[in-house]
NUROFI-777353 format. One record per residue (C-alpha): residue in three letters; chain; x, y negated, z. Coordinates in steps of 0.1 Angstrom, whole numbers. Example, Ala and Ser with C-alpha at 12.3 -4.5 7.8 and 13.67 -1.06 7.14 Angstrom:
PT  code  unit      X      Y      Z
PT   ALA     A    123     45     78
PT   SER     A    137     11     71
END
This chain:
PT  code  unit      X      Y      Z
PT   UNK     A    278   1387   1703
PT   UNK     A    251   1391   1730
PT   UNK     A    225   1366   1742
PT   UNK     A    232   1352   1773
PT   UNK     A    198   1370   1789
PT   UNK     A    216   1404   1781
PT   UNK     A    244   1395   1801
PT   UNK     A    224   1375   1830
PT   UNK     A    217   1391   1866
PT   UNK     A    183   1404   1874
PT   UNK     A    161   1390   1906
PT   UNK     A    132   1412   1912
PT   UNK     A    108   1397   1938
PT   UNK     A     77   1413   1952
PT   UNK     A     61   1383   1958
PT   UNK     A     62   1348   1957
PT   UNK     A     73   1346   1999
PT   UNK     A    105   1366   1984
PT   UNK     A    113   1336   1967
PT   UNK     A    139   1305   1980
PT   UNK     A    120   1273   1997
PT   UNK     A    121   1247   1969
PT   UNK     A    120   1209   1975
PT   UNK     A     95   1188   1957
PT   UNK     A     95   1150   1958
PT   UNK     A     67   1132   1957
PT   UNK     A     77   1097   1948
PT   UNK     A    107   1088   1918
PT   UNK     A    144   1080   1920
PT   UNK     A    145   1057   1894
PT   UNK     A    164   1035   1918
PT   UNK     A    193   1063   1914
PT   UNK     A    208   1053   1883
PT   UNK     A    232   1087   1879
PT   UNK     A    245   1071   1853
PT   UNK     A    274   1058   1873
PT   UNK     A    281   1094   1878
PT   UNK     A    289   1104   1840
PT   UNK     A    329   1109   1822
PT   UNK     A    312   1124   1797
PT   UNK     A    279   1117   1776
PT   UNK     A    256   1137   1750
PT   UNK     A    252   1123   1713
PT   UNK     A    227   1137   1691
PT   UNK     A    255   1148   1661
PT   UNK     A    242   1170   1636
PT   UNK     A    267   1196   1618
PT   UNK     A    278   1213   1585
PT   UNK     A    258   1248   1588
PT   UNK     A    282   1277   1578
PT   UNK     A    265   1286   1546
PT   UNK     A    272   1246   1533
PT   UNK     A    309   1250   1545
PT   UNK     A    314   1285   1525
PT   UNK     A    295   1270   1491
PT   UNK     A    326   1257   1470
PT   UNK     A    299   1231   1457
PT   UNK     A    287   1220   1492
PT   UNK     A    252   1224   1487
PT   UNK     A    231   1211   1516
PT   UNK     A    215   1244   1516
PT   UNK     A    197   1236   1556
PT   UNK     A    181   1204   1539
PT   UNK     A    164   1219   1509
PT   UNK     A    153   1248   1530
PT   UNK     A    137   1224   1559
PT   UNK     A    114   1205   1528
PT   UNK     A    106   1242   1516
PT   UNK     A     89   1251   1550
PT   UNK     A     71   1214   1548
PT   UNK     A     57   1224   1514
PT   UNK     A     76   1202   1492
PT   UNK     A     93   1223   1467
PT   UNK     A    100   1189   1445
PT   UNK     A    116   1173   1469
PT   UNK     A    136   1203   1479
PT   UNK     A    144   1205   1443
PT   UNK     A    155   1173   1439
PT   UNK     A    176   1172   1471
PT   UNK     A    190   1209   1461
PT   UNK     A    203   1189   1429
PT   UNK     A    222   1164   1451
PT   UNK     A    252   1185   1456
PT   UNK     A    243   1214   1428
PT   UNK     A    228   1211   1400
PT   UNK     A    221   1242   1380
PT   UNK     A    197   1262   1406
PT   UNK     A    177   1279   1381
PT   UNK     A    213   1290   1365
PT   UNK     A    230   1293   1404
PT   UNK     A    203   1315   1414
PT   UNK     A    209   1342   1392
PT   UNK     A    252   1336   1386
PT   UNK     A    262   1328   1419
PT   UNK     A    280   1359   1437
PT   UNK     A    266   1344   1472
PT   UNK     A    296   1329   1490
PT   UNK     A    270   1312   1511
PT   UNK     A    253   1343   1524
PT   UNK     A    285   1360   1532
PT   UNK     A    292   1334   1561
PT   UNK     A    255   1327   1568
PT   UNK     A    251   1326   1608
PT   UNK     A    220   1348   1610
PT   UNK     A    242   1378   1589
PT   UNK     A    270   1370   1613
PT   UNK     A    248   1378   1644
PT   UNK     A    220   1403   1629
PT   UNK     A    240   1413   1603
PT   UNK     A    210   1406   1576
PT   UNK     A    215   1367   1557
PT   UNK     A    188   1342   1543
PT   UNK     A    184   1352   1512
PT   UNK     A    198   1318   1506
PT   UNK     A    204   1329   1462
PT   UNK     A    169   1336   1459
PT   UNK     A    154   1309   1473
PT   UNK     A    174   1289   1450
PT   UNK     A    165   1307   1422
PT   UNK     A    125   1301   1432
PT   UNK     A    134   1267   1429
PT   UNK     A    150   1263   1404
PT   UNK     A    116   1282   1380
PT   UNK     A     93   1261   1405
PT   UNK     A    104   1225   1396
PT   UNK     A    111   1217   1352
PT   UNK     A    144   1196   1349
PT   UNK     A    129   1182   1325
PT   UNK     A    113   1148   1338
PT   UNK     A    128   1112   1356
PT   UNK     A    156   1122   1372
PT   UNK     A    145   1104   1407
PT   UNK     A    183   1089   1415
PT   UNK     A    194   1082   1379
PT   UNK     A    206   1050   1380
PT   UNK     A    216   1021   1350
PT   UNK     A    246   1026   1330
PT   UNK     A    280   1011   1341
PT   UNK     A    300   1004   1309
PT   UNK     A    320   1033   1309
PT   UNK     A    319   1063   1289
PT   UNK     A    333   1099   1291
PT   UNK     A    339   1122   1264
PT   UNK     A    332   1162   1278
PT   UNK     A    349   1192   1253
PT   UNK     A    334   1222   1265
PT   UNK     A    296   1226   1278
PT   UNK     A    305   1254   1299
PT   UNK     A    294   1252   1334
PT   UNK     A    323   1229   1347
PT   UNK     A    313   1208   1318
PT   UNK     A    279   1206   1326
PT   UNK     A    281   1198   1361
PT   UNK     A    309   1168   1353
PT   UNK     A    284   1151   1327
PT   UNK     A    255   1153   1356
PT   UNK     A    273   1141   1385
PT   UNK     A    291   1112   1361
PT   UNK     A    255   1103   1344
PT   UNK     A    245   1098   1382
PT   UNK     A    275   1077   1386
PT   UNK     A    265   1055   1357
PT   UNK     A    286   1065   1328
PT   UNK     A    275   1070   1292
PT   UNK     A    284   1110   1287
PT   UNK     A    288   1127   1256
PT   UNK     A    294   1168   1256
PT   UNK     A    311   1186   1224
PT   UNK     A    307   1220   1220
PT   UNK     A    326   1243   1194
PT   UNK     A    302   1269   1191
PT   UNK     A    263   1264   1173
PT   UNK     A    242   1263   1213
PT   UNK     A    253   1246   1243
PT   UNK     A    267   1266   1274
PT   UNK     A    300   1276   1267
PT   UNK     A    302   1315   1288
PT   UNK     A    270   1308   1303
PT   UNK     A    252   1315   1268
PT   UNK     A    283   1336   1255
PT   UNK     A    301   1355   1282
PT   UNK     A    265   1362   1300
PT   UNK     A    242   1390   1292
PT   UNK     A    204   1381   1289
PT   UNK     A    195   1405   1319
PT   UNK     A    214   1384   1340
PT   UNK     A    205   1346   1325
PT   UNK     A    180   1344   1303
PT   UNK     A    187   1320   1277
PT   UNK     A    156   1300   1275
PT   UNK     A    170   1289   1315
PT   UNK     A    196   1279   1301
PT   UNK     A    179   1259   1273
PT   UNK     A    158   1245   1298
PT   UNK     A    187   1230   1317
PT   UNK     A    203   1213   1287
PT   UNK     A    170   1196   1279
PT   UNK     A    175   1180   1317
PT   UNK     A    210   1167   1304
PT   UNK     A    192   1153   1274
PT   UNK     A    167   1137   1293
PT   UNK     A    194   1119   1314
PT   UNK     A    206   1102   1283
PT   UNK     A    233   1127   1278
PT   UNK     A    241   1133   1246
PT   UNK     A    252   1170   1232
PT   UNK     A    269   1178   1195
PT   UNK     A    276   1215   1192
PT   UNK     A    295   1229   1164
PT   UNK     A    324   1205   1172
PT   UNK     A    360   1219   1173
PT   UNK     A    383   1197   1191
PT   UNK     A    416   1206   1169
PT   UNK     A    396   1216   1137
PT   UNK     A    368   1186   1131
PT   UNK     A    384   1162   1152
PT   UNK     A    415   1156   1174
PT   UNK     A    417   1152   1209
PT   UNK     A    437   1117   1202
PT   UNK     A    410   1103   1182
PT   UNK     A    383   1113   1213
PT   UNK     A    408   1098   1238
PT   UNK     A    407   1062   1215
PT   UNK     A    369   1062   1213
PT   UNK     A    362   1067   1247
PT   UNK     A    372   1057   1286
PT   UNK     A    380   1089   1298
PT   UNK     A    375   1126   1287
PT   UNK     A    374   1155   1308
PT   UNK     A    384   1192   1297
PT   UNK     A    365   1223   1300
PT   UNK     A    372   1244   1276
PT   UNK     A    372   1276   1297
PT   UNK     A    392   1309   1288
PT   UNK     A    377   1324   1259
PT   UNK     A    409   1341   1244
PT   UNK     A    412   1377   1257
PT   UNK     A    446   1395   1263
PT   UNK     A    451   1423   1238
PT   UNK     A    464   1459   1252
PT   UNK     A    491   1453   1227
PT   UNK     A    491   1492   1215
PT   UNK     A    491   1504   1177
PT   UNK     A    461   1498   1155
PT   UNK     A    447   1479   1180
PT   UNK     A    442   1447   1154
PT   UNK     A    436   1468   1124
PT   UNK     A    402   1485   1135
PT   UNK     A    367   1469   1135
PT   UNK     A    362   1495   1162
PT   UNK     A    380   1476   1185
PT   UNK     A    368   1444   1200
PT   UNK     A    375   1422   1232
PT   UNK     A    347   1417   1259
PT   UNK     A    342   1387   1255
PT   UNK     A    340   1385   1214
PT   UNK     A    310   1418   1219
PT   UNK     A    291   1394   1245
PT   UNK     A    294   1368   1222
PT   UNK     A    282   1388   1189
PT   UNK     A    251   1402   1213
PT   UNK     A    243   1365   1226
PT   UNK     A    242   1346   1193
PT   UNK     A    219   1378   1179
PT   UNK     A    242   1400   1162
PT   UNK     A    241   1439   1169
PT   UNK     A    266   1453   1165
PT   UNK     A    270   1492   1154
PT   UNK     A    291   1506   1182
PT   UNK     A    284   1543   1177
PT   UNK     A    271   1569   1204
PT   UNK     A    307   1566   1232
PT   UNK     A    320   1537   1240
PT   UNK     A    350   1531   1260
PT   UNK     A    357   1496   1282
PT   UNK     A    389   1492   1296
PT   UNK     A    393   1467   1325
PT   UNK     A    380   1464   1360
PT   UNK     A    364   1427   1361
PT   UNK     A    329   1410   1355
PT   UNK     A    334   1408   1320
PT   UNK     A    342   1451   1314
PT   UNK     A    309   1453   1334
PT   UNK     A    291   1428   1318
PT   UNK     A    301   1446   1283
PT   UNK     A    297   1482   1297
PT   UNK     A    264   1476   1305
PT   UNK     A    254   1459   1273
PT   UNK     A    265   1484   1253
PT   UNK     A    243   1510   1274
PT   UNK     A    212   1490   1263
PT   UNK     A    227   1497   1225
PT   UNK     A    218   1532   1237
PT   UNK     A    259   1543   1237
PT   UNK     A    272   1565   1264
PT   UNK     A    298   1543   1280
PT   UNK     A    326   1546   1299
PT   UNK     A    349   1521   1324
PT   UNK     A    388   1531   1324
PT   UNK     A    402   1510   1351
PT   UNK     A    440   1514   1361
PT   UNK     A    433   1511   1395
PT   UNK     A    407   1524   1421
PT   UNK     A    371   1512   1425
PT   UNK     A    376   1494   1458
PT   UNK     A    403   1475   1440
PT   UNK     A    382   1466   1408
PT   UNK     A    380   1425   1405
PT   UNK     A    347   1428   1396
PT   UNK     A    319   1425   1421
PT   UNK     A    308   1450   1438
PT   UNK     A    268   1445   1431
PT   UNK     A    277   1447   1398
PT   UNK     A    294   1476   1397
PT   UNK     A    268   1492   1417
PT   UNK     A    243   1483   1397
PT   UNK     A    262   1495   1363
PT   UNK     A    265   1529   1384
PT   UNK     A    229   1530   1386
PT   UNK     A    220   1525   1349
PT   UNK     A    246   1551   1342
PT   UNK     A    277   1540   1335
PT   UNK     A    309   1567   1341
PT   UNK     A    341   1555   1356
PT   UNK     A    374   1566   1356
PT   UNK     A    399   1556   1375
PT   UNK     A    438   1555   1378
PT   UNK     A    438   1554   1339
PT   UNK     A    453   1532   1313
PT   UNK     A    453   1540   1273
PT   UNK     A    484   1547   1257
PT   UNK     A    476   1553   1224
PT   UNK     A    450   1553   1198
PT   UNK     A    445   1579   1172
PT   UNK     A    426   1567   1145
PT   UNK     A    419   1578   1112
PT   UNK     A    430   1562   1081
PT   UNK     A    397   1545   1076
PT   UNK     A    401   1527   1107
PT   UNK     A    376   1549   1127
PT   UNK     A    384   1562   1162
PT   UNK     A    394   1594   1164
PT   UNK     A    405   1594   1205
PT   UNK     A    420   1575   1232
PT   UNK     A    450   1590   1249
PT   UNK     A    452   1574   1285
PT   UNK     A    479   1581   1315
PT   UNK     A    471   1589   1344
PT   UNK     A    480   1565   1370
PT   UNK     A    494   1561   1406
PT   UNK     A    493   1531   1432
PT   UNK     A    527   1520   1439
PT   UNK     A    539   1491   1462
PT   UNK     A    521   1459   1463
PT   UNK     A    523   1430   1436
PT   UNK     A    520   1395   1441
PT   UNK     A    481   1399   1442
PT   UNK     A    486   1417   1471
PT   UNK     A    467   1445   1458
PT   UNK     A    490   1482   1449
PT   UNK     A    509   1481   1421
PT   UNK     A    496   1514   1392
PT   UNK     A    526   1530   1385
PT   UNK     A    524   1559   1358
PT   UNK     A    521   1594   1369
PT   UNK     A    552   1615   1358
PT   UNK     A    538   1637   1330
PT   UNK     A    497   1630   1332
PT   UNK     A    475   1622   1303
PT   UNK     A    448   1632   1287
PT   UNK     A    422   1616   1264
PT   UNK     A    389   1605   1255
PT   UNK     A    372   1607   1220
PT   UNK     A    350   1572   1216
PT   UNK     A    332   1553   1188
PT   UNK     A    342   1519   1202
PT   UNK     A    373   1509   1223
PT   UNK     A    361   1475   1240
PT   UNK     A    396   1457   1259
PT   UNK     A    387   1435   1290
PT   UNK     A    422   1434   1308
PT   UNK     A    417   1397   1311
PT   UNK     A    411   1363   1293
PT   UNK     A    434   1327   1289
PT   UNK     A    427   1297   1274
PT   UNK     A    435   1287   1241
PT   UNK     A    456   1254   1240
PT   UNK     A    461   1254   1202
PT   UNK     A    444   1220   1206
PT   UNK     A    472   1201   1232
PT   UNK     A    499   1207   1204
PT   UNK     A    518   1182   1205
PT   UNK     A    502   1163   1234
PT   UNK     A    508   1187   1267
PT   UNK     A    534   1217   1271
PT   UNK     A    502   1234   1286
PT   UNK     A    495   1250   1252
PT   UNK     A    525   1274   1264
PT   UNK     A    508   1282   1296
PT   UNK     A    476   1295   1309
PT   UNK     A    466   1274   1335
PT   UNK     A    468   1237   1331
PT   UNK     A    479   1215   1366
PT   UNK     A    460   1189   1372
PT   UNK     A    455   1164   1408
PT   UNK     A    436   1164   1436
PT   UNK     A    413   1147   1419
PT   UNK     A    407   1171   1388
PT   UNK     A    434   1147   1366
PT   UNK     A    455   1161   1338
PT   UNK     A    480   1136   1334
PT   UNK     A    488   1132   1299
PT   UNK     A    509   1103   1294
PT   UNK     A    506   1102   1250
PT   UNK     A    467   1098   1254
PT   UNK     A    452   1063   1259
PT   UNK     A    427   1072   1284
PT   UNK     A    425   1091   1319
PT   UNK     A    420   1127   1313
PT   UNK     A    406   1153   1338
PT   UNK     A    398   1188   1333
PT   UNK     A    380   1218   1354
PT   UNK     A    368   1254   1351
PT   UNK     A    385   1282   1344
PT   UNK     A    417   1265   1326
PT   UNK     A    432   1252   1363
PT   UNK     A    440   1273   1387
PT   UNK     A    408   1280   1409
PT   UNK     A    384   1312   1408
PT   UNK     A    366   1323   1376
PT   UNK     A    331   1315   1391
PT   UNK     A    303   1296   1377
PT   UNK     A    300   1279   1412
PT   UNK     A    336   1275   1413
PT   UNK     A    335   1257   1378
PT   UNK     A    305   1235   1388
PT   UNK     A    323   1224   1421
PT   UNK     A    354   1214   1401
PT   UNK     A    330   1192   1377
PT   UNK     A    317   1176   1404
PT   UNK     A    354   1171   1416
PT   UNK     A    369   1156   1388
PT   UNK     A    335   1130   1384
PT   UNK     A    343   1114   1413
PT   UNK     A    380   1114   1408
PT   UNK     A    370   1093   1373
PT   UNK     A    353   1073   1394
PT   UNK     A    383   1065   1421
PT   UNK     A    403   1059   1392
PT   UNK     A    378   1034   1373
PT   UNK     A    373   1019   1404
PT   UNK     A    408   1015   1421
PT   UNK     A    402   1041   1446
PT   UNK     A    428   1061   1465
PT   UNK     A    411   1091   1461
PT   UNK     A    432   1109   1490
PT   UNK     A    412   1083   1515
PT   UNK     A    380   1093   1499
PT   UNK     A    382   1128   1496
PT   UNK     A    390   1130   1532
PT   UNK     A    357   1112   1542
PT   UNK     A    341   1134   1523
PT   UNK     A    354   1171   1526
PT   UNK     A    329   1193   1538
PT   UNK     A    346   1212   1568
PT   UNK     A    377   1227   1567
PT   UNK     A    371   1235   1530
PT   UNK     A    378   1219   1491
PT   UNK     A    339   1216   1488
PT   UNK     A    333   1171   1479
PT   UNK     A    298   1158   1494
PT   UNK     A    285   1140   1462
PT   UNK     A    254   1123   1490
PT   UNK     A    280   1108   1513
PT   UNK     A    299   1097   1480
PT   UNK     A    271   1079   1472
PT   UNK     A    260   1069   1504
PT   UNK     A    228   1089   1502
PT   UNK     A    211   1089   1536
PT   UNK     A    205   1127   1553
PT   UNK     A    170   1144   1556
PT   UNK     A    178   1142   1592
PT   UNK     A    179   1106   1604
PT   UNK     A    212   1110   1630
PT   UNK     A    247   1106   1628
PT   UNK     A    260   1138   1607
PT   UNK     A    295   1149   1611
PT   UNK     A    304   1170   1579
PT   UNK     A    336   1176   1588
PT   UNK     A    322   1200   1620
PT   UNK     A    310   1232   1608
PT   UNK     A    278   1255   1629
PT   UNK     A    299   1284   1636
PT   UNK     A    282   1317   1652
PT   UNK     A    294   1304   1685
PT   UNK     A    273   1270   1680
PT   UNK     A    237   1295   1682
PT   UNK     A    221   1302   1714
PT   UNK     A    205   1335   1703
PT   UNK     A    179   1337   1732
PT   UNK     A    161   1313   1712
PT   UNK     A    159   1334   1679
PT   UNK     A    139   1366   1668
PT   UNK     A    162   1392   1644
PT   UNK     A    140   1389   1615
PT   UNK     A    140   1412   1586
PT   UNK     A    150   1395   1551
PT   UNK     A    121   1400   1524
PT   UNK     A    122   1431   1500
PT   UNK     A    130   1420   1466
PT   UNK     A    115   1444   1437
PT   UNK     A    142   1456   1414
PT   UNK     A    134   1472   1382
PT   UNK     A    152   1512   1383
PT   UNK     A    186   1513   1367
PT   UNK     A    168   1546   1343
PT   UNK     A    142   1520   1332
PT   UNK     A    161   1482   1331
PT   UNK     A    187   1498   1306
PT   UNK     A    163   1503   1278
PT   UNK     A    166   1464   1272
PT   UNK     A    180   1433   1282
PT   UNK     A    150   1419   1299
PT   UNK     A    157   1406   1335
PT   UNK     A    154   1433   1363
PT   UNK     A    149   1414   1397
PT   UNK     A    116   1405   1411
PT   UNK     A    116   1359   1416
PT   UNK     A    104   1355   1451
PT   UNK     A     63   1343   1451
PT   UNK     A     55   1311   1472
PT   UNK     A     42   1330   1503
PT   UNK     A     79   1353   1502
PT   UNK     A    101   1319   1497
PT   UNK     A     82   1304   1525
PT   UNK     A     84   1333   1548
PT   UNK     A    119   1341   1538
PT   UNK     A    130   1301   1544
PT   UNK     A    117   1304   1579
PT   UNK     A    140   1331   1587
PT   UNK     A    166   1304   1586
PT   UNK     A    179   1290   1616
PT   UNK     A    190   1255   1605
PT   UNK     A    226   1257   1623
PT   UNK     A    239   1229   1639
PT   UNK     A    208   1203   1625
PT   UNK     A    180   1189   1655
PT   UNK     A    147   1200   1647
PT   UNK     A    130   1190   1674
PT   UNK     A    124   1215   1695
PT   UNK     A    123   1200   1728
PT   UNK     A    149   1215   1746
PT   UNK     A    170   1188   1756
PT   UNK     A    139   1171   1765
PT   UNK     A    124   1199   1789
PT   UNK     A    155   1208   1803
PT   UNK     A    173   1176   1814
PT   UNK     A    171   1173   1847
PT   UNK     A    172   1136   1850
PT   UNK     A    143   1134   1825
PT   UNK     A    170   1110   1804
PT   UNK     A    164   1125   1773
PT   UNK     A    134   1105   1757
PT   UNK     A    114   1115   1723
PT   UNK     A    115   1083   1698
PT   UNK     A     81   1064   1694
PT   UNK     A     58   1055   1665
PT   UNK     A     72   1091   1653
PT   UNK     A    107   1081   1643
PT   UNK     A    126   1114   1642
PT   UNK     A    146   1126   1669
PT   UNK     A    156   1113   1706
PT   UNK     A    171   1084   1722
PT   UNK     A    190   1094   1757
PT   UNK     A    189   1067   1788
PT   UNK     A    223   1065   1796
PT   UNK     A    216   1048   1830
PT   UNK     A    201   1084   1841
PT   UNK     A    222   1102   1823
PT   UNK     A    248   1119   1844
PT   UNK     A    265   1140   1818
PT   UNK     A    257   1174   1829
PT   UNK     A    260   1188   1796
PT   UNK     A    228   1212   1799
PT   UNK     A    211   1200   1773
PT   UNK     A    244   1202   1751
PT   UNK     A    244   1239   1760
PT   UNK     A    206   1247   1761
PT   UNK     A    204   1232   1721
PT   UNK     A    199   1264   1699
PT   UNK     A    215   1250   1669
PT   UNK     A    246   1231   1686
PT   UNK     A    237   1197   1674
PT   UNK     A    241   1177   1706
PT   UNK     A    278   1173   1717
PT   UNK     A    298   1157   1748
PT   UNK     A    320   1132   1745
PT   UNK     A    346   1108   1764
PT   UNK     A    327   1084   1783
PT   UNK     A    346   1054   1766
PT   UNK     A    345   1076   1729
PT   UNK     A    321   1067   1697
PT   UNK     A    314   1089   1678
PT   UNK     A    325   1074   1651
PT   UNK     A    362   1072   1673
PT   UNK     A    358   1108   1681
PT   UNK     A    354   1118   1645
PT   UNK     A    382   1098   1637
END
């Protein structure tokens, strides 16, 4: 895209006689009421910026921004919280979906550091006082297995809907993969902590070291309260089902060495380590193992552009020192009769045609091998849920994924309640953003159902965009920042920006500890923002498709019908008996929140 001055003509004039006669009028038309003129008319409508469209939790990420620049980090807190409610957790989890679509990276190709600013936030403001909208209880209560980050973000957004919440958690802390499946370099634990005590302090009520299945059944929970909602994420790991795999204590799953490291064992893993897999969780464990001070290697089947982990990650693990080889997968393990690890054998491996992933299927190379001597195999080729606890109940303890509703329902016909579940045991991606949006989801499906609600009517009034994202504030009927009409189901594409009205600014540098120096312990590595980089870096955001006053439409109608609003109400009322409906300033607004309508259209009509 260019701005329109790039592709406008060029008048030079050598003096002011070169220019064209103009005509001035010294008296008013005002008995000209264009008006009659118009088939079309402006309305002041602002829009769903692209970086709220591409967040699965729809966080009004424009808002909190705007009360950053006026100072007000509480309130931008608070209203940050509205839609998301983890931001000191968000801020250092979330892989970013908003900055990937953010309008200024689409045109200058450099986005609002949009995660940082949340993660400034989120250390700025303690969750830990009155929650501001927390309202009385309504009578109902909601049983939560699982305080992962789906569960969480269900008991939030239901405690703000009024019912009595109660989480259980099988292992001895709170945070399900957040505290076990995380390393401490990327979420430090005492955030974490920090966040629970919020929950608490909403009244919600958390009792760890409760096994649904072993201390008590999920029929007895399902009597006792109104409604429960599943989230007991995927913490069984696929095995690489080869010889001696289960028979050596040299041998462990991802997920069951993050979980040792995060409740404060350490374990011995010898000088080489191997990790086979290619997602967040072989990185995660690769690079935890490097701070034990083991050489470590990633064997990943595939290439590197087709690893399912992240790519920051990766690059970061490449950094610290991590080896990688790809095109691999192990074969065989020789051990020795002790159980010790003598070497991996590994064949070498070929991209075939695609699976259903879409990605090339590894086929084994005729006659290649060779193998790897290592102290510690570590297997991360995946993780699934363990259902042990539906037996009985649901024939989803013979599957992986469980199917639930639109609105986040597991219909389970033997339990005397409605239950709901979210995360990473229904089919949607393995994200902590991902799992928050699906809490928030499945709390106002409860809600439609305690409330005999067709949830299909009100998910469609409140889809953000074209996407699955759920606006909890128009759920609620909380009003905007901006005191307009706001259309969430319009998005502020590229095309929406006028770029002569914006500078190409540079994002702000964020310090970042060498990969040589952050792998001698698990300490964070990445600088938090300071007050005078948030605010400089929040006003590098150009607030797509919301009115901030700017003046535009005012200074460029040429009818003078667009009027600023007295006694300084927000915004601008338009006298429609001037108004002919030109449409300038429609297409001089920078941010694409005026649009034209039908003559005879509301838009209230139009949306429709």
């Amino acid at each position: 895209m260019k701005k329109r001055s790039e592709n406008a003509k060029i008048f030079d004039y050598n003096t002011f006689r070169d220019l064209t006669p103009l005509n001035c009028s010294v008296g008013d038309m005002l008995h000209n009421k264009t008006g009659s003129w118009r088939f079309i008319k402006p309305v002041f409508e602002d829009k769903i910026p692209a970086c709220q469209h591409a967040c699965p939790a729809g966080s009004d990420i424009e808002a909190w921004i705007k009360l950053m620049l006026r100072g007000n980090f509480e309130a931008a807190y608070w209203h940050l919280k509205r839609e998301q409610p983890f931001p000191a957790v968000l801020g250092r989890t979330c892989y970013k979906f908003c900055q990937k679509s953010c309008n200024h990276n689409t045109l200058y190709d450099s986005s609002i550091q949009i995660n940082e600013l949340e993660k400034f936030l989120g250390d700025q403001v303690s969750p830990v006082q009155s929650h501001p909208l927390l309202p009385a209880y309504n009578g109902k209560t909601l049983a939560i297995i699982g305080s992962g980050p789906a569960g969480m973000s269900n008991a939030y957004f239901a405690r703000l809907l009024g019912y009595q919440v109660t989480i259980f958690e099988r292992l001895p802390k709170p945070g399900g993969i957040l505290r076990v499946g995380i390393p401490e370099y990327r979420l430090e634990k005492n955030i974490l902590d920090r966040e629970f005590e919020g929950l608490a302090q909403m009244g919600i009520s958390i009792h760890c070291n409760q096994c649904i299945g072993r201390d008590l059944s999920l029929e007895e929970i399902s009597r006792q309260y109104d409604n429960v909602f599943l989230a007991t994420g995927v913490h069984k790991s696929l095995k690489l089902e080869l010889e001696g795999e289960k028979d050596s204590q040299h041998i462990s799953s991802g997920l069951e060495f993050l979980k040792n490291l995060s409740l404060g064992a350490t374990p011995d893993i010898g000088k080489s380590v191997i990790v086979v897999g290619g997602g967040n969780t072989a990185i995660d464990a690769a690079r935890s193992a490097l701070r034990l001070g083991a050489q470590v290697t990633v064997v990943y089947r595939r290439t590197q552009d087709q690893m399912p982990a992240h790519e920051h990650e990766v690059q970061e693990a490449i950094q610290e020192g991590v080896d990688f080889r790809f095109l691999a997968s192990p074969e065989k393990i020789r051990m020795d009769p002790n159980g010790r690890i003598r070497e991996i054998i590994f064949g070498e491996m070929e991209l075939g045609p695609e699976d259903e992933s879409g990605r090339r299927r590894p086929v084994k190379k005729p006659g290649g091998s060779f193998s790897m001597p290592a102290d510690t195999l570590i297997s991360a080729i995946g993780e699934m849920p363990d259902f042990d606890y539906l037996q009985g109940i649901d024939s989803a303890c013979a599957r992986q994924i469980l199917s639930i509703a639109a609105d986040g329902q597991a219909r389970m016909a033997s339990l005397p309640c409605a239950v709901f579940a979210g995360g990473d045991i229904v089919d949607i991606p393995h994200t902590v953003i991902h799992a928050v949006s699906a809490g928030k989801r499945a709390a106002i499906g409860m809600d439609c159902v305690n409330k005999q609600l067709d949830f299909e009517t009100v998910q469609r009034s409140i889809s953000i965009g074209r996407g699955n994202a759920l606006s909890f504030s128009k759920y609620m009927g909380w009003p905007c920042l901006n005191p307009v009409p706001q259309n969430i189901h319009a998005v502020a594409g590229a095309e929406h920006i006028v770029m002569d009205y914006f500078k190409n600014t540079s994002a702000s540098k964020i310090e970042i500890t060498t990969g040589e120096k952050r792998k001698q312990d698990f300490g964070p590595y990445r600088q938090t923002l300071s007050k005078e980089m948030a605010l400089k870096e929040a006003g590098r955001c150009m607030h797509c498709g919301r009115c901030m006053e700017c003046n535009n439409c005012l200074i460029f109608c040429p009818d003078s019908s667009v009027l600023p609003r007295e006694n300084g109400q927000f915004g601008y009322d338009i006298d429609y008996d001037y108004c002919k409906g030109c449409g300038i300033c429609s297409v001089e607004c920078p941010r694409g929140s005026i649009v034209m309508l039908d003559e005879e259209a509301s838009l209230a009509s139009q949306e429709a």
